[in-house]
N, CA, C and O atoms as a DFTB+ gen file, in Angstrom:
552 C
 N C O
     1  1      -2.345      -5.292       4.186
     2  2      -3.347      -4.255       4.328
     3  2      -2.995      -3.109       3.390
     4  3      -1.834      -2.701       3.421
     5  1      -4.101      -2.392       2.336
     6  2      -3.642      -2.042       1.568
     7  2      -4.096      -0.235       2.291
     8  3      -5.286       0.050       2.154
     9  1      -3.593       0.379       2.685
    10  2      -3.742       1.894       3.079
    11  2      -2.501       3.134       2.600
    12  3      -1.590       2.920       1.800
    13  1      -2.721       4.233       3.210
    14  2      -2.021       5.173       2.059
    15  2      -1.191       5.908       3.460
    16  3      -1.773       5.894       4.545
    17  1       0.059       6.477       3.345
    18  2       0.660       7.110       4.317
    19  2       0.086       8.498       4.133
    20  3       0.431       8.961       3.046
    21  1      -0.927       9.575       5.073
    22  2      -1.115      10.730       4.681
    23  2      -0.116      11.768       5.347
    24  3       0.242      11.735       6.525
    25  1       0.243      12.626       4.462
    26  2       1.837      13.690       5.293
    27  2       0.361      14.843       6.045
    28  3      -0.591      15.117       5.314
    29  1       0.426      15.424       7.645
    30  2      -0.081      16.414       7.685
    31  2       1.572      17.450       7.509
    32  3       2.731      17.070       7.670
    33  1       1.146      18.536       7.205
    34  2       2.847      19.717       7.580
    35  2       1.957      20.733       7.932
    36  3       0.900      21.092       7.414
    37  1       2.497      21.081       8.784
    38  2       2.381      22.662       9.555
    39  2       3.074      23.977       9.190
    40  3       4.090      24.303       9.804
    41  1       2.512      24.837       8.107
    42  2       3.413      25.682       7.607
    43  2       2.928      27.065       7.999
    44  3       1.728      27.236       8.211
    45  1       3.981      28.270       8.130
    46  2       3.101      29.516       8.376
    47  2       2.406      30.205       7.663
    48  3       2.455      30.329       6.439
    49  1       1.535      30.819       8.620
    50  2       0.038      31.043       7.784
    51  2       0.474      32.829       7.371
    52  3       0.281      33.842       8.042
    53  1       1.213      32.635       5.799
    54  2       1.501      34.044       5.317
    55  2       2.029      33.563       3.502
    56  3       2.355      32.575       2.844
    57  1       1.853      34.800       3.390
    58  2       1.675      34.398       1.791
    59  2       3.185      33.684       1.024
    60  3       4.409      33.726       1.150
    61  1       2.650      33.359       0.597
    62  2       4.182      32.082      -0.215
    63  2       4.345      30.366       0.549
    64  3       4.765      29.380      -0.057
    65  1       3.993      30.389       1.659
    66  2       4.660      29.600       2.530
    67  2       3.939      28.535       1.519
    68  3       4.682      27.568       1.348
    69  1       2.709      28.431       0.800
    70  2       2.488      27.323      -0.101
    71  2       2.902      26.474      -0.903
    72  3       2.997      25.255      -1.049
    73  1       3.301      28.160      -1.769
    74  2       3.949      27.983      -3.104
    75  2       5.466      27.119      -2.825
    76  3       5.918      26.110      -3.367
    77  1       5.930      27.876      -1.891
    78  2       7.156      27.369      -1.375
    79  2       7.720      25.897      -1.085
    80  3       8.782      25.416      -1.481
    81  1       6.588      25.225      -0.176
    82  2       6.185      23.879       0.231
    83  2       6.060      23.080      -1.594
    84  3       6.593      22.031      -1.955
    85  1       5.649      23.523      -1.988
    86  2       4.871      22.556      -3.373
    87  2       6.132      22.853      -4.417
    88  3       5.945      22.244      -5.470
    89  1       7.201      23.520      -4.414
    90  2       8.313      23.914      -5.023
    91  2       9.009      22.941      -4.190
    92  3       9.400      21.965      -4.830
    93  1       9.296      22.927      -2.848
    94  2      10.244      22.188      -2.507
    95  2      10.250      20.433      -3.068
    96  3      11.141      19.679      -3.459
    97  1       8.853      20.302      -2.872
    98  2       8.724      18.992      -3.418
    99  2       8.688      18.597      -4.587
   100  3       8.947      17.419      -4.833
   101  1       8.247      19.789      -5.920
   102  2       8.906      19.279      -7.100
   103  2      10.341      19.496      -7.395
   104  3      10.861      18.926      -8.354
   105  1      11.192      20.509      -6.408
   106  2      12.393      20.392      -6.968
   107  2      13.084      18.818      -6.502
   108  3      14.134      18.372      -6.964
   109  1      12.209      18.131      -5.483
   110  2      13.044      17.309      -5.093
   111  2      12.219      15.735      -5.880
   112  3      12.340      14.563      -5.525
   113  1      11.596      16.186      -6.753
   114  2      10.654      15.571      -7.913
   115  2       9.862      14.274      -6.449
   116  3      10.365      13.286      -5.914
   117  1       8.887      14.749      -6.321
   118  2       8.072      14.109      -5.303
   119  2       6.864      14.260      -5.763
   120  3       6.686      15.477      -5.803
   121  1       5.695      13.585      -6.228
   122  2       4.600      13.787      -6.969
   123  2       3.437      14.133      -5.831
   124  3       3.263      13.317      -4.927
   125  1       2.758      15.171      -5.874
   126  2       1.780      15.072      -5.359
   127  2       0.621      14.699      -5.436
   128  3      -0.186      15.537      -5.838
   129  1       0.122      13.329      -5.086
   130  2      -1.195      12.967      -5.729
   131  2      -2.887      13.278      -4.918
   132  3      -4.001      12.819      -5.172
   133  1      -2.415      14.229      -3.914
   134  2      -4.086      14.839      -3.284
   135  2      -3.136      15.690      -2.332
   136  3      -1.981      15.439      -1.987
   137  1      -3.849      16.634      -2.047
   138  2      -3.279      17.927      -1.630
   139  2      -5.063      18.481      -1.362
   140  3      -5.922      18.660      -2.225
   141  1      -5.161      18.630      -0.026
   142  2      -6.210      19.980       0.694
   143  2      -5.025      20.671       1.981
   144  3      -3.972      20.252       2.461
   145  1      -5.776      21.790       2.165
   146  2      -5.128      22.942       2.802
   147  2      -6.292      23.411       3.408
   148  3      -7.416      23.440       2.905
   149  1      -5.906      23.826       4.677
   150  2      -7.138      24.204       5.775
   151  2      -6.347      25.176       6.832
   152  3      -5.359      24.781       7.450
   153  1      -6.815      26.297       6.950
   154  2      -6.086      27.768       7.658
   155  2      -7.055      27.452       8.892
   156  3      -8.253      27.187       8.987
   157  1      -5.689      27.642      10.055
   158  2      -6.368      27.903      11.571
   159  2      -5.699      29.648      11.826
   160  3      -5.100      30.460      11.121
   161  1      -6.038      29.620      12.758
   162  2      -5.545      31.325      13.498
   163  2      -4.414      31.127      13.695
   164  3      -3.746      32.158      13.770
   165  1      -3.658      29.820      13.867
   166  2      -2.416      30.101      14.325
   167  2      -1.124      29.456      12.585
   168  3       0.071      29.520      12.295
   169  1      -1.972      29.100      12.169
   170  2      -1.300      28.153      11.028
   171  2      -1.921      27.483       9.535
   172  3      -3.097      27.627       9.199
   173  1      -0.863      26.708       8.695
   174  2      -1.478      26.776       7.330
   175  2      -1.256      25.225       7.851
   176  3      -0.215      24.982       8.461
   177  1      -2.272      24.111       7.608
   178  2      -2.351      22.841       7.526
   179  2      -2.394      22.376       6.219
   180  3      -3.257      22.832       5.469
   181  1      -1.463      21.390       5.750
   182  2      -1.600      20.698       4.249
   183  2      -1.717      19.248       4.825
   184  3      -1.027      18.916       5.789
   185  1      -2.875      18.112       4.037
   186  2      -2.525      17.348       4.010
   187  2      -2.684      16.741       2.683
   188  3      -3.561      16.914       1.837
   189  1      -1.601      15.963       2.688
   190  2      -0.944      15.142       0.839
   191  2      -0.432      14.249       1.024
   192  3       0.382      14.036       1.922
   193  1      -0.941      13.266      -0.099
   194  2      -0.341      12.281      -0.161
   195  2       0.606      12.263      -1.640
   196  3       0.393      12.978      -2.620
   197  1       1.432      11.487      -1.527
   198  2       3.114      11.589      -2.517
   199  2       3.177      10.132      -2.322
   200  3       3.034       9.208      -1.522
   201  1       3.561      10.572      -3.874
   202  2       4.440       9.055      -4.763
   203  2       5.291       8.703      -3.620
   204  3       4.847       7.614      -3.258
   205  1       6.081       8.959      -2.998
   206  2       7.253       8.169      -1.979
   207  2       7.486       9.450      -0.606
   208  3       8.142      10.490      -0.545
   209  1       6.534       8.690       0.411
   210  2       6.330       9.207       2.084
   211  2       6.994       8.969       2.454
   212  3       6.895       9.338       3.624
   213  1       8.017       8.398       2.277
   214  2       9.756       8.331       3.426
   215  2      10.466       9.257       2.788
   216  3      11.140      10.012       3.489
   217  1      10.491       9.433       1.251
   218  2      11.461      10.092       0.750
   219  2      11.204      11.957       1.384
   220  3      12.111      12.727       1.699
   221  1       9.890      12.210       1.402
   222  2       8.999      13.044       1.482
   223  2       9.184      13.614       3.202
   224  3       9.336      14.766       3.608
   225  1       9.102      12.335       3.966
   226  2       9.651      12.915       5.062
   227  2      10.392      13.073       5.803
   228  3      10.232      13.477       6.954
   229  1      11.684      12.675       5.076
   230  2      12.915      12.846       5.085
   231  2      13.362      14.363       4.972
   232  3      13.863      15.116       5.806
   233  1      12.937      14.579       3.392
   234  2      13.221      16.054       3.433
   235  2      12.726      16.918       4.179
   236  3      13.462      17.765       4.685
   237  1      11.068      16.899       4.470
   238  2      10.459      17.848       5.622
   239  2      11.579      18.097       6.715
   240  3      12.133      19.091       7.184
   241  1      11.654      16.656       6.912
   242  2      12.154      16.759       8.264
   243  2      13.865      17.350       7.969
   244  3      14.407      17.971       8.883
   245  1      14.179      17.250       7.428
   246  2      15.717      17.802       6.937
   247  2      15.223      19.171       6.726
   248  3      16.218      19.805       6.377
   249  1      14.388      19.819       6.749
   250  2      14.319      21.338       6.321
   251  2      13.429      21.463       7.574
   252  3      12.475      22.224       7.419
   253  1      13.534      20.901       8.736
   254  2      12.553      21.307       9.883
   255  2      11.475      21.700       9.793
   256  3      11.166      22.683      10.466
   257  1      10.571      21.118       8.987
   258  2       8.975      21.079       8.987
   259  2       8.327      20.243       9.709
   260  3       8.476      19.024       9.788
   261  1       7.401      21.109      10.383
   262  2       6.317      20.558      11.272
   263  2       5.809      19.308      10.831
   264  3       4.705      19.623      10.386
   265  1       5.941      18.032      10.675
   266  2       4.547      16.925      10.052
   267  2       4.415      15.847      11.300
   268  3       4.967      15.412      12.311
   269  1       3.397      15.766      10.547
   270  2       2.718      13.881      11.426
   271  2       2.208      12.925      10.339
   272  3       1.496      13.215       9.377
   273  1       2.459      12.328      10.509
   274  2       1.707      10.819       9.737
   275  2       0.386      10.219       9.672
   276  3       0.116       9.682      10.746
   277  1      -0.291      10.141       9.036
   278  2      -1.862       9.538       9.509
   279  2      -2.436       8.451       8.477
   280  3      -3.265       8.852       7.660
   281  1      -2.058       7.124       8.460
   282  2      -2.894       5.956       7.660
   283  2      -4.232       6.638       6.986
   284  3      -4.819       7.328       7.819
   285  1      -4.779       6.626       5.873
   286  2      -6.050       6.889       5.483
   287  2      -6.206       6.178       4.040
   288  3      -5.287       6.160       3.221
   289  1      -7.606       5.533       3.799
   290  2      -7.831       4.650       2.826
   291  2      -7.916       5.796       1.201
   292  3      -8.022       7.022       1.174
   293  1      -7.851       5.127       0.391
   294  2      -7.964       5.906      -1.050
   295  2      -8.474       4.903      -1.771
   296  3      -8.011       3.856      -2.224
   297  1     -10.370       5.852      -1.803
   298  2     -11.034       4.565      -2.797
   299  2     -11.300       4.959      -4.155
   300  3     -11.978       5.971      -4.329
   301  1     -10.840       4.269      -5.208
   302  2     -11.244       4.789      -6.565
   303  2     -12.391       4.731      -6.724
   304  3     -12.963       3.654      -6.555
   305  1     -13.125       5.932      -7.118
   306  2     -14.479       6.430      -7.496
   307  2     -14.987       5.634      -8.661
   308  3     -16.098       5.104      -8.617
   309  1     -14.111       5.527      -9.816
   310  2     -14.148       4.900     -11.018
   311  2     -15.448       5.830     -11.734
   312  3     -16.144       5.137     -12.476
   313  1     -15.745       6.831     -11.661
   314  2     -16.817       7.691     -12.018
   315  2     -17.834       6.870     -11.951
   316  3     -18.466       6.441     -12.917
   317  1     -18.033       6.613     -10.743
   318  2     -19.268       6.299     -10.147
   319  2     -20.347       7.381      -9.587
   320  3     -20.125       7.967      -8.527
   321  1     -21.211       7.555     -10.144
   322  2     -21.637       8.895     -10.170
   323  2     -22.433       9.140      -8.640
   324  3     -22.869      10.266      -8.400
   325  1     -22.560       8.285      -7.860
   326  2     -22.962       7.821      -6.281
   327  2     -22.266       7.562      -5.540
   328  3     -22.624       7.407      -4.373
   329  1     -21.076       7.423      -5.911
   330  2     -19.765       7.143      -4.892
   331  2     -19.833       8.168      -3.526
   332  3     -19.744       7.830      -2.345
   333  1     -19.988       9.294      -3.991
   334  2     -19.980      10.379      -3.022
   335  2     -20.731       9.989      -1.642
   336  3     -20.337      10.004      -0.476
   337  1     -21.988       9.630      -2.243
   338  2     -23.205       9.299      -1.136
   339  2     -22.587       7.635      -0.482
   340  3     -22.443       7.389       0.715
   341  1     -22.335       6.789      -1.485
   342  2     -22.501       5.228      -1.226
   343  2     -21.611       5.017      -0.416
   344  3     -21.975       4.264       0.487
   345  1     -20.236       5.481      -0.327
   346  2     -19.110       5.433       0.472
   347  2     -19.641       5.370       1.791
   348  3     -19.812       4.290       2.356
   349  1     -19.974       6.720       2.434
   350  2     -20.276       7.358       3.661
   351  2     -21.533       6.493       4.231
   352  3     -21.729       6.197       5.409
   353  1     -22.284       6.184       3.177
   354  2     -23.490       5.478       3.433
   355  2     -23.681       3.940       4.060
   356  3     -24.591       3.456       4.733
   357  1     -22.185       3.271       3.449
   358  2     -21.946       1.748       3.489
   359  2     -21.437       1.877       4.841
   360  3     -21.942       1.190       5.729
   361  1     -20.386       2.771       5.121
   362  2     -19.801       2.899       6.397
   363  2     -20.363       3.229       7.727
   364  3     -19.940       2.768       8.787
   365  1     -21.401       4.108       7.587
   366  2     -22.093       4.648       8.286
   367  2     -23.388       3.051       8.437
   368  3     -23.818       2.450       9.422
   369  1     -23.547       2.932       7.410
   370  2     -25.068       1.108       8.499
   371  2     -24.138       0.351       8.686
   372  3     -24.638      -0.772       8.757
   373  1     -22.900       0.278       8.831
   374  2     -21.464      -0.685       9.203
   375  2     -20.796       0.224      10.303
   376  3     -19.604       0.017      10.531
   377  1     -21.571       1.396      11.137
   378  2     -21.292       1.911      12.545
   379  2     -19.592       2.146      12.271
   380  3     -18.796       1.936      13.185
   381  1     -19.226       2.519      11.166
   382  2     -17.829       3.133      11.343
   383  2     -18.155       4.683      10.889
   384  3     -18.998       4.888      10.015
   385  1     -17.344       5.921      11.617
   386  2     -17.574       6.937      11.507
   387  2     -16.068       7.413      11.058
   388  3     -14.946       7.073      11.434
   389  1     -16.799       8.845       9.573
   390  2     -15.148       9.395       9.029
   391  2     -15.077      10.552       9.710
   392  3     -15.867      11.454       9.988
   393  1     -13.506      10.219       9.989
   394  2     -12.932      11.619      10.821
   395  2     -13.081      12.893       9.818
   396  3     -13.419      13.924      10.400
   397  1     -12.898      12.994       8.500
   398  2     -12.952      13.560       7.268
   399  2     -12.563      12.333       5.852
   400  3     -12.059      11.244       5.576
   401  1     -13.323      13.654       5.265
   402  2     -12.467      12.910       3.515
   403  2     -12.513      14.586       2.533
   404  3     -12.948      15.735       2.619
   405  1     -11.744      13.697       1.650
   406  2     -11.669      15.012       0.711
   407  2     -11.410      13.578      -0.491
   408  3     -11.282      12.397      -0.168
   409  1     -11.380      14.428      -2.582
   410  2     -11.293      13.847      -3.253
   411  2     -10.237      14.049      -3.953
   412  3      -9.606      14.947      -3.395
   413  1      -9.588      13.621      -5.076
   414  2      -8.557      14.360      -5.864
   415  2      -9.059      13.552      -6.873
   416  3      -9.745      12.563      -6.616
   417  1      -8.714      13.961      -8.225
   418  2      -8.381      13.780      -9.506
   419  2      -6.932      13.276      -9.944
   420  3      -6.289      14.322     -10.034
   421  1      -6.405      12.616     -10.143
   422  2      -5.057      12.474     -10.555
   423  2      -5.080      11.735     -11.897
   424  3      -5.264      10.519     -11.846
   425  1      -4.978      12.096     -12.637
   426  2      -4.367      11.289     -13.955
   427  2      -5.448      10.778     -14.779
   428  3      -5.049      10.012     -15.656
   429  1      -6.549      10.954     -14.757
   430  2      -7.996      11.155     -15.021
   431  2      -8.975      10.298     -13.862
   432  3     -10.199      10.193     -13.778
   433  1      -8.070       9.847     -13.178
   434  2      -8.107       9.213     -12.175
   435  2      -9.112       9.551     -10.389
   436  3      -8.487      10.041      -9.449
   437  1     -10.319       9.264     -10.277
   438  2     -10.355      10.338      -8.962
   439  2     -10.464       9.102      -7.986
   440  3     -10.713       7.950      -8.342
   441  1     -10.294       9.425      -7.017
   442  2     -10.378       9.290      -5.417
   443  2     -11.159       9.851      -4.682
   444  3     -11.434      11.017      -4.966
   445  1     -11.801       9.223      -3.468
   446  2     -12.079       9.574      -2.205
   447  2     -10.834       8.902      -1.396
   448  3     -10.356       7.781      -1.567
   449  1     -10.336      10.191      -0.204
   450  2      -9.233      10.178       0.664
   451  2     -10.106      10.210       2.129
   452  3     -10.709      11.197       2.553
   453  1     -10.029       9.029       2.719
   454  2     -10.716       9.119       4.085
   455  2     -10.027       8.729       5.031
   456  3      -9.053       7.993       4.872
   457  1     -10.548       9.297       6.519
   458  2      -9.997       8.887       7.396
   459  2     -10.619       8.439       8.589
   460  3     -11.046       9.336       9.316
   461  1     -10.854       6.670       9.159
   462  2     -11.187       6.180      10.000
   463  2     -10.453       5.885      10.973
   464  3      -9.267       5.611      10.790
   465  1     -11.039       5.885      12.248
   466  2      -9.691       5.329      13.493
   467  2      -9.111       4.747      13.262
   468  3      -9.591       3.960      12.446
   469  1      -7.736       4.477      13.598
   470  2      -6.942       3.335      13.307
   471  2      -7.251       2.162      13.862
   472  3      -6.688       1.204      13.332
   473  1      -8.074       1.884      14.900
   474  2      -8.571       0.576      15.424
   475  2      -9.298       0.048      14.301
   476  3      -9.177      -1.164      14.125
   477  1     -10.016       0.680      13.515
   478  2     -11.287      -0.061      12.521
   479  2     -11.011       0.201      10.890
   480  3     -11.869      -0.111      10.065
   481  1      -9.848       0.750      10.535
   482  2      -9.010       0.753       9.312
   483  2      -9.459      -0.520       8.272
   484  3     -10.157      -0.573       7.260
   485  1      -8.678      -1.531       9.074
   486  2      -8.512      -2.655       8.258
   487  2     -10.457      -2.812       8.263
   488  3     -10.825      -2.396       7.164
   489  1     -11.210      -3.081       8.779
   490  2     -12.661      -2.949       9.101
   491  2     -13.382      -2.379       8.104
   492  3     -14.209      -3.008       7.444
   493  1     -13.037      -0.835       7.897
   494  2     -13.484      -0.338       6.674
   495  2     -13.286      -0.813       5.828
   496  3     -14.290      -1.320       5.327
   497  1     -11.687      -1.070       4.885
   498  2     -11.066      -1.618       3.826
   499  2     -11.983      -2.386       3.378
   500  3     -12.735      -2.123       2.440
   501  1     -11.961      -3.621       4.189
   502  2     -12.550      -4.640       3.983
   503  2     -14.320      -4.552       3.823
   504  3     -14.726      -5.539       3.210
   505  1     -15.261      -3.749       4.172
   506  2     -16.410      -3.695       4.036
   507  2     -16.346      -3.048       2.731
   508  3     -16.943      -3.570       1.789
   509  1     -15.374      -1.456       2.498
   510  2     -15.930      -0.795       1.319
   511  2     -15.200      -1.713      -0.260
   512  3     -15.326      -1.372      -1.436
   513  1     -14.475      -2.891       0.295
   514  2     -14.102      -4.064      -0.869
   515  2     -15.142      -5.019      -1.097
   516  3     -15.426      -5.237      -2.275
   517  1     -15.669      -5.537      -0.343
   518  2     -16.720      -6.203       0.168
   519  2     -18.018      -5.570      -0.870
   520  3     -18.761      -6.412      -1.374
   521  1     -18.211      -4.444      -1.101
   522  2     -19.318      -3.657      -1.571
   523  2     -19.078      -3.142      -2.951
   524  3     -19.902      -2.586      -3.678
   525  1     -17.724      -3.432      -3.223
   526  2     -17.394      -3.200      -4.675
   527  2     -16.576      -1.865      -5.365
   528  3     -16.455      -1.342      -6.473
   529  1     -16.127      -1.679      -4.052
   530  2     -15.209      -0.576      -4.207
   531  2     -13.622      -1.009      -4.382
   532  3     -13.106      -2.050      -3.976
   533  1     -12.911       0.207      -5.185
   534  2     -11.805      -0.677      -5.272
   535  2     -10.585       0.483      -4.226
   536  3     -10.884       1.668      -4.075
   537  1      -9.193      -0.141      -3.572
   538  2      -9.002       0.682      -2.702
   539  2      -7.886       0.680      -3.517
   540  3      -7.633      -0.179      -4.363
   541  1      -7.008       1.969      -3.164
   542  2      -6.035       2.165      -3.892
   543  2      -4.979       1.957      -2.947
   544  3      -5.063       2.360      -1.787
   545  1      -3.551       1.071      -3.601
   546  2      -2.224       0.891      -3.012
   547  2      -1.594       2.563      -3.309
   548  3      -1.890       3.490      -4.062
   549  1      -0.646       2.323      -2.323
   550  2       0.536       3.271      -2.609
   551  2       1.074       3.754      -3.810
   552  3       2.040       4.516      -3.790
């Protein structure tokens, strides 16, 4: 099953705590290949995915950072200029619903980063392959 390890971290919601986080991981040369950030009242939420998620949460966790883990698919867009719509669209008359998505760019490279229950994971994979999408490994 081809899916992506997503890091959430819980960092405090005050200025630097970003910069700080995204320093720690290039000093410890960890690539970040999608990165969104979302502020609650109580906290700074990142979620990213990285070249190597054990190595990644090893260190969190060695520097006592808040994280959790969450499976989520990564489909190459391939500048498909409908991807945006067709994704959500295939999934949705195939009665699977996204918890969220967000996109990244990497290397001229873009993505959609989504996230379906873990009961119907493999379910999605397989429909948005099925339809001509291609999913991205680790």
């Amino acid at each position: 099953m081809v899916k992506m390890i997503q890091l959430s971290v819980y960092l405090e919601d005050r200025p630097g705590e970003l910069a700080s986080f995204i320093k720690l991981l290039m000093d410890n040369k960890i690539f970040i290949r999608a990165l969104t950030v979302a502020k609650t009242s109580e906290y700074g939420l990142i979620l990213a995915l990285v070249d190597d998620p054990e190595k990644c949460i090893n260190l969190l966790e060695e520097k006592d950072f808040l994280i959790s883990t969450t499976e989520v698919i990564a489909v190459r867009l391939n500048n498909h200029p409908d991807a945006l719509y067709e994704i959500p669209k295939t999934l949705g008359e195939n009665e699977i619903n996204i918890d969220y998505f967000y996109s990244t760019l990497v290397k001229d490279e873009s993505m959609l980063i989504l996230r379906v229950e873990d009961t119907i994971i493999e379910e999605a994979v397989d429909i948005l392959e099925k339809t001509g999408f291609t999913i991205v490994e680790r």
